[in-house]
C-alpha positions in Angstrom: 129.0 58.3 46.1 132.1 60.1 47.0 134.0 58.8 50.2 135.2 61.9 51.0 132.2 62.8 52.8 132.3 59.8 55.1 136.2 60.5 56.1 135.2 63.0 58.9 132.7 59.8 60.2 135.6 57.3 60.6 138.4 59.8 61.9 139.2 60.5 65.3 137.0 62.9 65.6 133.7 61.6 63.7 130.7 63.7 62.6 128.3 63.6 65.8 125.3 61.8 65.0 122.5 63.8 66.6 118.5 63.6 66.3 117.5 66.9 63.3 113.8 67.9 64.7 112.9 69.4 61.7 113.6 65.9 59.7 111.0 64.0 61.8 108.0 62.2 59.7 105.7 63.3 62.2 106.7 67.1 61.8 107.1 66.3 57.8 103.3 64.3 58.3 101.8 67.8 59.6 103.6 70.0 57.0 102.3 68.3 54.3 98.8 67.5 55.3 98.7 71.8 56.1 99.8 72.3 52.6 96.8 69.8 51.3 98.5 66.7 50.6 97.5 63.3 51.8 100.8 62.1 54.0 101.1 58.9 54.9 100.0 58.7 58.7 101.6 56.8 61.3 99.1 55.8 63.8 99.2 52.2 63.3 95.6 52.2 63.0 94.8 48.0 61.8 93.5 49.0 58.2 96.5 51.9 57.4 99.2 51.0 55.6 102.5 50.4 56.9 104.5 54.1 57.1 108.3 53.3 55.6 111.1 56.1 56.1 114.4 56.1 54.6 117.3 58.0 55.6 120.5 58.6 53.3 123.5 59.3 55.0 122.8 57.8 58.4 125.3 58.0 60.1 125.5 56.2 63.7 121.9 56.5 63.5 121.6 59.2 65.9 118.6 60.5 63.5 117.2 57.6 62.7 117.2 55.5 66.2 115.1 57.5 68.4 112.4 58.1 65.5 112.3 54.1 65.2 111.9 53.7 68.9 108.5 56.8 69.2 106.9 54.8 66.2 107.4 51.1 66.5 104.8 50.4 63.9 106.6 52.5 61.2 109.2 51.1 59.5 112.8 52.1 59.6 115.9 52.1 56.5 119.0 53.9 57.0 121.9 54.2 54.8 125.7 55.2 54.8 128.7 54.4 52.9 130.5 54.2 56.9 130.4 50.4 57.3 132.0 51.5 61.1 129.2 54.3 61.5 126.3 51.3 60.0 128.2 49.0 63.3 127.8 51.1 65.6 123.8 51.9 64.7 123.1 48.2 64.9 124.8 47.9 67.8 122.9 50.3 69.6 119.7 49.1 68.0 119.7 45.9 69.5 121.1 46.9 72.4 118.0 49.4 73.1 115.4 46.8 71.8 114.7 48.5 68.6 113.5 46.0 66.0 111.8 47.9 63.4 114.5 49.8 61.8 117.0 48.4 59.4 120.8 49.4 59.1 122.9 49.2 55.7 126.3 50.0 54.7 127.1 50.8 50.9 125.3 53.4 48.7 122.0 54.2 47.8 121.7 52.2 44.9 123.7 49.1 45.7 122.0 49.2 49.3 118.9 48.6 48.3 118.7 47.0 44.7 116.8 43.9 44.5 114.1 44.8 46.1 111.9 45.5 43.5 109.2 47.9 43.7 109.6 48.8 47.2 109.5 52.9 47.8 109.5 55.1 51.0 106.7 57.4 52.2 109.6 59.5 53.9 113.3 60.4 52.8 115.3 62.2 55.1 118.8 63.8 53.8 120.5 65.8 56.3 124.1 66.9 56.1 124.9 65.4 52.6 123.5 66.8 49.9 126.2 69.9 50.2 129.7 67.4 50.9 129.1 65.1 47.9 130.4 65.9 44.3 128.8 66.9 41.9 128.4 64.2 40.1 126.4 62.6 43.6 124.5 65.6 43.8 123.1 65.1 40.0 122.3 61.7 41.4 120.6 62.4 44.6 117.2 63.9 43.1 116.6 61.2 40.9 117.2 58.5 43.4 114.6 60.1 45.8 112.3 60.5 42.7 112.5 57.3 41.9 111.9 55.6 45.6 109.6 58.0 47.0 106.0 57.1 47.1 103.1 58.6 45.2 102.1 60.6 48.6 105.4 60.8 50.1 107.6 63.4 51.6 111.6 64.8 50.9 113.2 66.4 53.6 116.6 67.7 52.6 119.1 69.8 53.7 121.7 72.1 51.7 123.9 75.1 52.0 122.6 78.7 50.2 124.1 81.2 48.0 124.2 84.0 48.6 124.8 83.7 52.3 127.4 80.9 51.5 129.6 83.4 49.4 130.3 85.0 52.9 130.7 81.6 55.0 132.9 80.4 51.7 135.9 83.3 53.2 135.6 81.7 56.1 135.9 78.3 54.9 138.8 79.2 52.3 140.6 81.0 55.2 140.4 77.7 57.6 141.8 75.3 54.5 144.5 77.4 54.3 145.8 77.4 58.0 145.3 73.4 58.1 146.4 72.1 54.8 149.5 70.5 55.9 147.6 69.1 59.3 146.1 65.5 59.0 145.2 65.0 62.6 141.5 66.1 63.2 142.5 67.9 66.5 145.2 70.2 64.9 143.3 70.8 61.9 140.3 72.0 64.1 142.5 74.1 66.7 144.5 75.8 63.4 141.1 76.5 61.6 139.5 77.9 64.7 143.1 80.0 65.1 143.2 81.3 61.9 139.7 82.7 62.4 140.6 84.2 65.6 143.1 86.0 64.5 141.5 87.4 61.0 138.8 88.9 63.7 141.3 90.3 66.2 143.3 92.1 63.0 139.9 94.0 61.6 138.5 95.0 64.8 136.7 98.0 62.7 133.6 99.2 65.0 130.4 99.8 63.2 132.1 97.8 59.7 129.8 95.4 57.7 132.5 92.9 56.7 134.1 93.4 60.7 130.4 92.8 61.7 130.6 89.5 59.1 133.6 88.1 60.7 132.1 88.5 64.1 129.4 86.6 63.4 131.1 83.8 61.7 133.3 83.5 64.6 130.9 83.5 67.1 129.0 80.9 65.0 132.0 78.7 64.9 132.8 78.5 68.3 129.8 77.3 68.9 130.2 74.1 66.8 131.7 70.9 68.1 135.1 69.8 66.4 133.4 66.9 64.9 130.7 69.5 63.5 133.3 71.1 62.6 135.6 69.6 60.3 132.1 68.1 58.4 130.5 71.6 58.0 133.5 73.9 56.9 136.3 71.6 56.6 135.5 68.7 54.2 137.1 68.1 51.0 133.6 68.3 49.2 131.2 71.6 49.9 129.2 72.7 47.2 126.4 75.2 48.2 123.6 76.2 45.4 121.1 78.8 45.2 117.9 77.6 45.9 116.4 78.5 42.3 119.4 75.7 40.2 117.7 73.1 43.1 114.4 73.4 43.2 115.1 73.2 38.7 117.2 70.1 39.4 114.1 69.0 41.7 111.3 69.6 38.9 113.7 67.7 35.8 113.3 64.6 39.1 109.5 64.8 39.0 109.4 66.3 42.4 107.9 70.0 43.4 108.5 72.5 46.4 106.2 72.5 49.2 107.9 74.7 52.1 110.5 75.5 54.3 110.1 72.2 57.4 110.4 75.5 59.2 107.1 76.3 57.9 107.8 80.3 59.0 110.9 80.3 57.0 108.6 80.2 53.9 105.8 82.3 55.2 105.9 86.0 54.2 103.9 87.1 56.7 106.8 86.9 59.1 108.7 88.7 56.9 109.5 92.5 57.1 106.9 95.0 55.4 109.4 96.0 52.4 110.0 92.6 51.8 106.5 91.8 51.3 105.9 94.2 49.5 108.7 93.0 47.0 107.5 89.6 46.8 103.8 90.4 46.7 105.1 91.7 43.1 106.9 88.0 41.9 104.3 85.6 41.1 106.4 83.0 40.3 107.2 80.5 43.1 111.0 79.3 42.4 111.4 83.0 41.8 109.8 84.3 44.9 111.4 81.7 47.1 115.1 82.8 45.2 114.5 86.6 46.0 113.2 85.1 49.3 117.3 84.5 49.7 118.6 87.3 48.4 117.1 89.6 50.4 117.7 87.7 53.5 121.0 86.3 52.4 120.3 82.9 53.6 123.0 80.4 53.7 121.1 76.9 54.4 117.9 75.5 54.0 115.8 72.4 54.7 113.3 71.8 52.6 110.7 69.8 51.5 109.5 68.2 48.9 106.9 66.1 47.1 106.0 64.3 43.6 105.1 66.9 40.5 101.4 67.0 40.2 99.8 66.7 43.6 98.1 70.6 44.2 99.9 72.4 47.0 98.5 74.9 48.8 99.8 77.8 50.2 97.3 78.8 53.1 96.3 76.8 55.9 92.4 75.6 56.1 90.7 74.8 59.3 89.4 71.6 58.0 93.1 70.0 57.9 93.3 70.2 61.8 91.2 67.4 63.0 93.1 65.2 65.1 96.7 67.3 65.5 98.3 67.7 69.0 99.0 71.1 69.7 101.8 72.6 72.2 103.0 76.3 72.5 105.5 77.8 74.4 104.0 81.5 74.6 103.6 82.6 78.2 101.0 84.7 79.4 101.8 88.6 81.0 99.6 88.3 83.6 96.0 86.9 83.7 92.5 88.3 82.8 89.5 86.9 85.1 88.1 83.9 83.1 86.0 84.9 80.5 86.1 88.6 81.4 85.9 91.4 78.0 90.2 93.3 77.5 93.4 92.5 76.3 95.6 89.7 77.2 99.7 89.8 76.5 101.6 86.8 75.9 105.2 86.3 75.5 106.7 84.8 72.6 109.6 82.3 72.9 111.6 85.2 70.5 111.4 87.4 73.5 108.2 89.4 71.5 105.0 90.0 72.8 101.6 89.9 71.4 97.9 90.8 72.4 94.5 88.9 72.5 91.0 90.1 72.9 88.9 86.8 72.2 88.2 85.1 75.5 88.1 82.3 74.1 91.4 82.2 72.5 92.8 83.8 75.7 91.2 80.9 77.4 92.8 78.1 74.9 96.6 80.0 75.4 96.2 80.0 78.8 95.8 76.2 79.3 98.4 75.6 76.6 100.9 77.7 79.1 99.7 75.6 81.6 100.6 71.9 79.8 103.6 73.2 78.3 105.8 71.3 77.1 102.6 68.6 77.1 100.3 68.8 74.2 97.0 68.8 74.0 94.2 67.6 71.3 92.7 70.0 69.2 89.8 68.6 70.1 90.0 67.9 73.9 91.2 72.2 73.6 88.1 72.8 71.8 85.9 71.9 74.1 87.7 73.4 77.1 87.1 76.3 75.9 83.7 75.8 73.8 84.7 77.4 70.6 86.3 74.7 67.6 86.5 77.7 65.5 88.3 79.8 67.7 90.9 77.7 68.5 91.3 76.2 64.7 91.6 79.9 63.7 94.5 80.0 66.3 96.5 77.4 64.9 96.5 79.1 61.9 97.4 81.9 62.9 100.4 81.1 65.6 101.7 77.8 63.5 103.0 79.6 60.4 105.1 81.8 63.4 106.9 78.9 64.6 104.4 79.9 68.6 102.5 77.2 68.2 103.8 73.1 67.6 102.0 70.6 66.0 101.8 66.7 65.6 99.6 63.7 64.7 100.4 61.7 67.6 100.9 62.3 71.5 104.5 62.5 72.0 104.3 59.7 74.8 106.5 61.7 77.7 105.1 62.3 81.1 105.5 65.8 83.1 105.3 63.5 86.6 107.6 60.4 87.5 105.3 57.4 88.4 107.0 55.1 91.4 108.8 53.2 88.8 110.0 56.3 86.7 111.3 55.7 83.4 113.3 56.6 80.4 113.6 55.3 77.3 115.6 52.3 77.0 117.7 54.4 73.7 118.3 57.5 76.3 119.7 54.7 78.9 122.1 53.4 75.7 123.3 56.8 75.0 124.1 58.3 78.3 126.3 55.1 78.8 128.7 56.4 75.7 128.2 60.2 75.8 126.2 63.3 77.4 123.6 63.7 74.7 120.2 61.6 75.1 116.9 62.6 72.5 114.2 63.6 73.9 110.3 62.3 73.3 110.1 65.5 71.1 113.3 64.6 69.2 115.7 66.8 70.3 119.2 66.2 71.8 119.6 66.9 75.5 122.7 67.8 77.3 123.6 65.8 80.4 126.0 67.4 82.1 126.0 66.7 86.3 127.0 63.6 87.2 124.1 62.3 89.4 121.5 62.4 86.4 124.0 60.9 84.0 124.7 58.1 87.1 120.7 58.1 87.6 119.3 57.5 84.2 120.5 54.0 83.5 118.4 52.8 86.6 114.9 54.4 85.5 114.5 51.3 83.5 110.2 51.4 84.8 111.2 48.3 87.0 113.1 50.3 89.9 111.2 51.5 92.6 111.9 54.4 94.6 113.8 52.2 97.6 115.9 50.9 95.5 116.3 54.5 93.5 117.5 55.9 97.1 119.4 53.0 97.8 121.6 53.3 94.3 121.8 56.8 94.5 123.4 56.4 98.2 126.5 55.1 96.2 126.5 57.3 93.2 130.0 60.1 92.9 128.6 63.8 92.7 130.0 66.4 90.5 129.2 69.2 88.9 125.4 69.4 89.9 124.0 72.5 91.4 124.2 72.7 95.1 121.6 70.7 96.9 120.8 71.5 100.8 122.5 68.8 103.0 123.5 66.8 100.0 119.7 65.0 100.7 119.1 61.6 98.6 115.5 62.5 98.7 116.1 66.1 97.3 118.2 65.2 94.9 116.5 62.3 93.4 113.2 64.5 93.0 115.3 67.5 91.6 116.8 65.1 89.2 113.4 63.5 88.0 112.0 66.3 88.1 114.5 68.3 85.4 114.0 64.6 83.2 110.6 65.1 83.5 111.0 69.1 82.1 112.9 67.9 79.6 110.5 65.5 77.9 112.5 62.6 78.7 110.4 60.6 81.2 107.8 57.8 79.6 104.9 55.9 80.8 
């Protein structure tokens, strides 16, 4: 593989490793099992086989860690060419307890030859297949092919023509202003510079390209440095439209099965002209191509499984049974219990839609009122007495991106216990930087001082004395104000945000 990709991982400024929600075998376990196939599970249950997932381009393990540590009966292989990035994962691995995941430095191939017949139910590739050559990229398919297991699951990540021909300017542009620069910082500020003042120059109200550099700008100042110099800035960047991958896919043996944003392949979210040009393509490579053009996407994740297996494009009821839901849509108001008219809810896209069915308004309502818990399909049916009802909900809000799904209780808690905890991989990473992962396998920003001084003490052995005695001593900065600076207030503001955030455990 080409060590130009790994440069930005070892440099001053190294690519952040952060957990990628959409990669996570659960979520890739419930996207395949609502397209038909026959996933893998991960429950642990005595007689199931053991899950195995594999990630390529690892990194520090940011990914890779906190998956490990919500399934400790799954098992765990990451690799990256970074022998420093491969240290610093082990590192952290033992240091959080995490025994069942695996860390090796080299490449694919090398990495794990010798050990004969062994394959992976899941193989994650996020960030890489875009910043390796060509010649990698030829490679990559195959190797997947050739490890995956009959029933397992790709998810990989890539840049997009044709919304890449537009990001390419900006790219081109930003090589330019740094190509004599070799420190990380400089080549970052001059990129970002360059930009800057290619917007300020065409300030052309009401302009399409104007509005394009706007955007790109806007897009960029969001990223980190380390994100980037990997994104826009490495040596290697080789977008493809989606039609030349999913070809190089099918000569691997493997087939499309969606978006892991299962709405980004859904045409019902789509707008009515472009349904109506897509209801006209019967071909699926083709459809999902046009799908681009017309929105001129510039990255997807997709997934993938083995040629053969029969994927199905609508969801049936009878693939439900024993999923977690969780949904974020808020309710306008509230209709007397059971009572006949129309209830509003609010979608987290800032959109609104209507219900009539009391029992589905019953079933949203006491999803708003668990949020961000989930609940079991089942335990929902019979709160509100109808299976059907609520099976015909999932179908309906999933594919919109209002309604979350998983095989397994996510394990946080909404209310501390006396001994509140975190997990011991969130008490690792606050140590070294303000970004912990979540139970639902996001990465959380950790800004105020108290909560980053706090969490390395809610080890589920400290009671709350000793809580208020150690927070007595703790240096406060940069926390919202707090009446009379009161231990007890803040220590129960602080678990209680922890607690929102889906990062306090049994």
């Amino acid at each position: 593989m080409s060590d130009s990709f790994f440069q930005a991982r070892d440099q001053a400024i190294p690519y952040p490793s952060r957990p990628v929600p959409l990669s996570h075998p659960t979520h890739l376990y419930v996207v395949g099992r609502l397209h038909g196939l026959d996933p893998v599970a991960m429950d642990g249950a005595p007689a199931a086989p053991v899950a195995r997932v594999l990630e390529l381009g690892c990194g520090a393990g940011g990914n890779l860690l906190p998956m490990a540590a919500s399934l400790p009966g799954v098992e765990f292989v990451g690799v990256d060419l970074s022998g420093p990035q491969i240290d610093l994962a082990r590192v952290a691995a033992v240091t959080a307890g995490i025994n069942n995941v695996e860390f090796l430095a080299g490449d694919a191939l090398s990495a794990l030859d010798g050990r004969g017949d062994l394959s992976f139910d899941y193989i994650i590739l996020h960030g890489l297949y875009s910043w390796v050559s060509a010649a990698v990229q030829d490679a990559l398919l195959p190797l997947c092919s050739k490890f995956l297991s009959d029933n397992g699951i790709i998810y990989i990540s890539y840049n997009t023509y044709p919304g890449w021909h537009g990001r390419g300017l900006i790219r081109d542009l930003m090589l330019r202003a740094c190509a004599d620069l070799s420190d990380p910082t400089e080549r970052a500020t001059a990129a970002r510079g360059a930009l800057d003042r290619l917007v300020a120059a065409y300030a052309q109200p009401d302009d399409a390209y104007a509005n394009l550099l706007a955007e790109e700008q806007q897009r960029v100042a969001a990223l980190e440095d380390g994100f980037l110099l990997h994104d826009l800035l490495e040596a290697e960047n080789h977008p493809i439209y989606v039609d030349e991958f999913l070809r190089r896919g099918a000569d691997a043996g493997l087939q499309f099965v969606s978006e892991s944003n299962v709405a980004a392949s859904r045409e019902e979210n789509f707008a009515p002209g472009v349904r109506l040009h897509l209801s006209a393509i019967d071909d699926l490579v083709q459809r999902e191509q046009n799908v681009d053009f017309l929105l001129n996407r510039s990255f997807r994740q997709s997934v993938l499984c083995k040629a053969g297996h029969n994927v199905r494009r609508q969801i049936s009821a009878e693939w439900l049974s024993g999923l977690y839901l969780a949904s974020p849509v808020r309710p306008l108001g509230q209709l007397p219990e059971g009572e006949p008219g129309e209830a509003f809810f609010a979608t987290p896209d800032g959109g609104r839609f209507g219900m009539t069915t009391p029992s589905a308004i019953s079933a949203l309502n006491h999803l708003a009122l668990a949020w961000p818990d989930f609940i079991a399909l089942e335990d929902l049916a019979a709160k509100v007495g109808d299976p059907a009802i609520v099976a015909q909900l999932v179908i309906d809000l999933y594919p919109r991106n209002w309604l979350d799904l998983l095989p397994l209780a996510p394990g946080f808690v909404m209310l501390p216990g006396p001994r509140p905890m975190v997990t011991p991989l969130a008490r690792v990473q606050i140590v070294t930087g303000e970004h912990v992962t979540d139970l639902r396998h996001r990465s959380v920003l950790i800004t105020d001082s108290f909560t980053r001084q706090l969490i390395p003490h809610l080890d589920g052995q400290t009671d709350r004395a000793d809580l208020l005695a150690a927070v007595a001593g703790f240096e406060i900065s940069g926390r919202p104000q707090i009446a009379n600076d009161d231990p007890e207030a803040l220590l129960d503001a602080a678990l209680h945000q922890l607690a929102e955030r889906c990062l306090l455990v049994q």
